[in-house]
N, C-alpha and C positions, 0 to 999 in steps of 0.2 A: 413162594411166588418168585419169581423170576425176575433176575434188577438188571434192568439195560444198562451196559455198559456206555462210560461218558465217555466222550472223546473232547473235550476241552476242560481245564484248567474254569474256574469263575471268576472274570475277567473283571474290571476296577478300572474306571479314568480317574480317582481321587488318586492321589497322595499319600504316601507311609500314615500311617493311623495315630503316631504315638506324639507327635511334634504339638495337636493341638491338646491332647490331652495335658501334657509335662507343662505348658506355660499357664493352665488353668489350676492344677496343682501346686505350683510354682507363685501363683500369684494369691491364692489362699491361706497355704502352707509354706510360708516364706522359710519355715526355720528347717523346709527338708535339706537347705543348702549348708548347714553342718554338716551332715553325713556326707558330702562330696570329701572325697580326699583318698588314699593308697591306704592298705595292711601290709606292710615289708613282711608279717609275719606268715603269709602263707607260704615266703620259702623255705620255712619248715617242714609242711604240710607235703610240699616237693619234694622233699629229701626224706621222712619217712616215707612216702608211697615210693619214691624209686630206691630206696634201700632195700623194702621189703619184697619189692618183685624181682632183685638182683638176687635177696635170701630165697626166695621160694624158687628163683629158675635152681640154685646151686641146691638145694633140699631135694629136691625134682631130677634131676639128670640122672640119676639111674632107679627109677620107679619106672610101672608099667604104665602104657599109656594112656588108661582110663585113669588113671589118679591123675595123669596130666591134666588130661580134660575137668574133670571135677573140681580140680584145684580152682582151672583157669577160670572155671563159669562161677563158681563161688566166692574168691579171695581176689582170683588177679584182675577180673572184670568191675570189682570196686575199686580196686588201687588206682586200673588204669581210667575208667572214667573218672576219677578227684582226678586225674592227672592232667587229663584232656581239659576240665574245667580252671584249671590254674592255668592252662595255653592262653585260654577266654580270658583268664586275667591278666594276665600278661599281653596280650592283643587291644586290652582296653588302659594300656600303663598301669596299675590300680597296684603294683606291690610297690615301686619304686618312681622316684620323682625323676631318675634319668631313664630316657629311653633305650638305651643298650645292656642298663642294666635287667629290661625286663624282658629285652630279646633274649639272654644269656639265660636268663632263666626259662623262659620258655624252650631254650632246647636242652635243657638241663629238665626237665618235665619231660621232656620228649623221647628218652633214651628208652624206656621201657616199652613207647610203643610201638617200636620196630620202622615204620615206616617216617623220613623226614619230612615233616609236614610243620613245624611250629613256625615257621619263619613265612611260611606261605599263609598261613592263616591269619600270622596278625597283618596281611597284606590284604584280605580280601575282606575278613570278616566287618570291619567299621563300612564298609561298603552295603553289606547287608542291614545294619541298623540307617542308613542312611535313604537305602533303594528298596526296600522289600519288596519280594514280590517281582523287582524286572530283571528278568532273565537275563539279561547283558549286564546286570551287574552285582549278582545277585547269586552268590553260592551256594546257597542252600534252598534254594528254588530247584525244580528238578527240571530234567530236561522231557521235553513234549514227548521223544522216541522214549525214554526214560520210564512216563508217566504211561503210556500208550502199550507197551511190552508187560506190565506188570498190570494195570488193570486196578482192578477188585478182585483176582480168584487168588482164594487163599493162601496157597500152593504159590503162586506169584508172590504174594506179601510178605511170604514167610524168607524165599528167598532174597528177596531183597532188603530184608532184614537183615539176613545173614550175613550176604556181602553190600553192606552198606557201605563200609571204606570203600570198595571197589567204585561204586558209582559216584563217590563223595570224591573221588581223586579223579575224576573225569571233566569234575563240573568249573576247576579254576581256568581251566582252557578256553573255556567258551568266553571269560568275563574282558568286557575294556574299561581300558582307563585304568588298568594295572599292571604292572610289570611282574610277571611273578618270579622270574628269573634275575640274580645280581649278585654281588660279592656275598650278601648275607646266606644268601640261598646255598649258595656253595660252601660256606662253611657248614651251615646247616649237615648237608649233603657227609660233608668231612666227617663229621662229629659224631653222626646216627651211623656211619660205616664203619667208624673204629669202632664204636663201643659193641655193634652187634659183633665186627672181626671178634675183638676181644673175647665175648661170651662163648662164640663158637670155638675159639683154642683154648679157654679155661673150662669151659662147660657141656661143651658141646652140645649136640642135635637137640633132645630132648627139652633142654634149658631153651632152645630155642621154638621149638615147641611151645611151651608153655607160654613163655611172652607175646606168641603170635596168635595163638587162642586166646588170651587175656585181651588182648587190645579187640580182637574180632566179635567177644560175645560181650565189650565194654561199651560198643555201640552198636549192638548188631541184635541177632535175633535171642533175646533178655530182657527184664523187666526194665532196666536202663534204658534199653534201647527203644522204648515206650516214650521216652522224652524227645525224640527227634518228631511224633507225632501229635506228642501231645503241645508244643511250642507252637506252629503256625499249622496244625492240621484244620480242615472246617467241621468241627465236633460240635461246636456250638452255633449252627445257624451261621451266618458271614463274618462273626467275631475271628477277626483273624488269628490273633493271639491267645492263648490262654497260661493261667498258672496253674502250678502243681504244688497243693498245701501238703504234702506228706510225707513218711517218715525217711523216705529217701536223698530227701535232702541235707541230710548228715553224709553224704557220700557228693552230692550235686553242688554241695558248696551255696546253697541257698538258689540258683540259677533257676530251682523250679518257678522261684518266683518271678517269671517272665515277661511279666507287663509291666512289674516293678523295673526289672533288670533295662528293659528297652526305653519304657518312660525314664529314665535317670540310667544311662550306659556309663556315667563319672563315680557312682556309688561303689563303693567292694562292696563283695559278696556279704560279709559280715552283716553291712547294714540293710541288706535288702528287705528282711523283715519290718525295719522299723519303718519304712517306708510305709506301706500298708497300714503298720499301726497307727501312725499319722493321719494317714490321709483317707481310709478304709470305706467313706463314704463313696471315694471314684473306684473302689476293684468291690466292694461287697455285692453291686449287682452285674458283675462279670461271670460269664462264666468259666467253673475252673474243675483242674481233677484229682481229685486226691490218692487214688491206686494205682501204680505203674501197673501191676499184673494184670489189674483189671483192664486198663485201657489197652497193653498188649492184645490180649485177647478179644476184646472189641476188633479192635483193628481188621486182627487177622480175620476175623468169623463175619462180620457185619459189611455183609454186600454192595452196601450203601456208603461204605469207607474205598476211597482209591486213592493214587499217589496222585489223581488227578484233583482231589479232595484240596487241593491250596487256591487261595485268589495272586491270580497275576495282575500284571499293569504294564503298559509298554510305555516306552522313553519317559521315566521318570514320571506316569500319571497324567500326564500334559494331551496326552492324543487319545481320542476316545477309542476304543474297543473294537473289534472287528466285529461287523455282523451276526454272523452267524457261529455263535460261541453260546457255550450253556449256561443259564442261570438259575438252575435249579439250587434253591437253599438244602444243605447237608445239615438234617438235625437225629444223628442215631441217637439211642439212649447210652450215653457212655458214663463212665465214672463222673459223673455230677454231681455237686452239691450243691448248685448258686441256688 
């Protein structure tokens, strides 16, 4: 059967979702406010994944380059997504009680994934727990030409899987009431340029190579890269958000669990389980997914999935919706368990 393609986004006059939930949790489960506080220990966590993809580019530099590749989609696309999720932690303070010491780390996490982006993310992201959903402030919203070019055909999907950083480095330009550009940035900038210099005169192409396939199939078209749809895609009916209970979250740093994560953004990762276990009567009738692979695959194949598949809101939820926009509820059968 033949699925007309949408041309809008599912549009919302409410407000970000998770504000009324956290104070009704919050006022039942008073003792979730223990788990508020930092883990300093995931600059550990930092320093084994960027040592190990410094050892894999220099093991790498002169193999052939299907072992690059294989390497990068099996070893370096796990290093580099923990990598990317300690940026997230580092974007929320949550390793260290001073704020420069979590910017330093954050581009100390950064070095392996080629491009300089940590200093811009903890710029925009607290924006997205704050705006979801509005486009003007809102980075992980995607852009309407964005949503409109890619569609539902598979073929589409899979590309923009692939080059997801591409479109993900497009989207900080459009946001206000951010500066993404300043002293830090530029060091930023410094810092991601010497160390690739470095690898390219100790290590050369190849090593480079690797690193750049690492980071690309760490968010991109991979069973990882399943989590960028599985977070705010609409898989569940208008549920904006979902979590992801499975085994991947040994690599995700807990982050699958994403309702926990947004309802409580003061939590480290560590605790974001116990959240749940606390409180399990507000997420046990959510719905949530437990297989990346499977929901990849969903995604890509199930015609009724598009990048149009998110609910927006414009200025902050406050203005209602423009007429004539789509309201069709998205309910494929995907990795579900609720």
């Amino acid at each position: 059967m033949l699925i007309a393609k949408k041309k809008s986004f599912r549009w919302s006059d409410e407000s970000e979702p998770h504000k009324h939930r956290t104070k009704t949790i919050i006022k039942q489960h008073p003792e979730i406010r223990q788990l508020i506080g930092r883990n300093p220990y995931t600059i550990f966590i930092i320093a084994f994944c960027v040592g190990l993809q410094i050892v894999m580019a220099w093991a790498l530099k002169d193999v052939a380059w299907w072992w690059i590749a294989l390497a990068a989609y099996g070893i370096g696309a796990f290093a580099c997504h923990t990598l990317f999720v300690c940026i997230h932690e580092c974007s929320h303070n949550l390793l260290f009680k001073n704020k420069t010491l979590n910017t330093w780390s954050g581009m100390l996490a950064n070095l392996p994934l080629m491009v300089p982006s940590s200093v811009s993310f903890q710029k925009y992201h607290l924006k997205h727990h704050a705006y979801q959903g509005v486009e003007a402030l809102d980075a992980d919203m995607p852009f309407h030409w964005e949503a409109r070019l890619i569609n539902n055909s598979s073929f589409g999907k899979a590309m923009w899987l692939l080059f997801y950083p591409v479109f993900q480095a497009l989207r900080p330009f459009r946001l206000k009431e951010i500066k993404l550009f300043d002293a830090w940035t530029l060091v930023n900038w410094a810092v991601q340029l010497s160390f690739v210099g470095l690898v390219v005169y100790f290590l050369g192409a190849k090593a480079i190579l690797y690193l750049t396939l690492s980071f690309f199939f760490s968010v991109g078209l991979h069973p990882l890269g399943a989590r960028w749809i599985q977070e705010h895609f609409l898989t569940h009916g208008e549920q904006e958000t979902k979590s992801y209970y499975g085994r991947l979250n040994a690599f995700n740093l807990n982050v699958g669990y994403h309702n926990e994560h947004h309802d409580f953004p003061s939590i480290p990762w560590n605790n974001l389980p116990k959240i749940k276990a606390l409180a399990d009567n507000h997420y046990e009738t959510l719905g949530y997914h437990t297989s990346y692979t499977r929901l990849l695959f969903e995604f890509l194949f199930n015609r009724e999935l598009s990048v149009f598949s998110r609910t927006a809101r414009s200025n902050r939820g406050k203005i209602a919706p423009p007429k004539a926009v789509e309201l069709q509820n998205i309910k494929p059968n995907v990795s579900v368990e609720a």
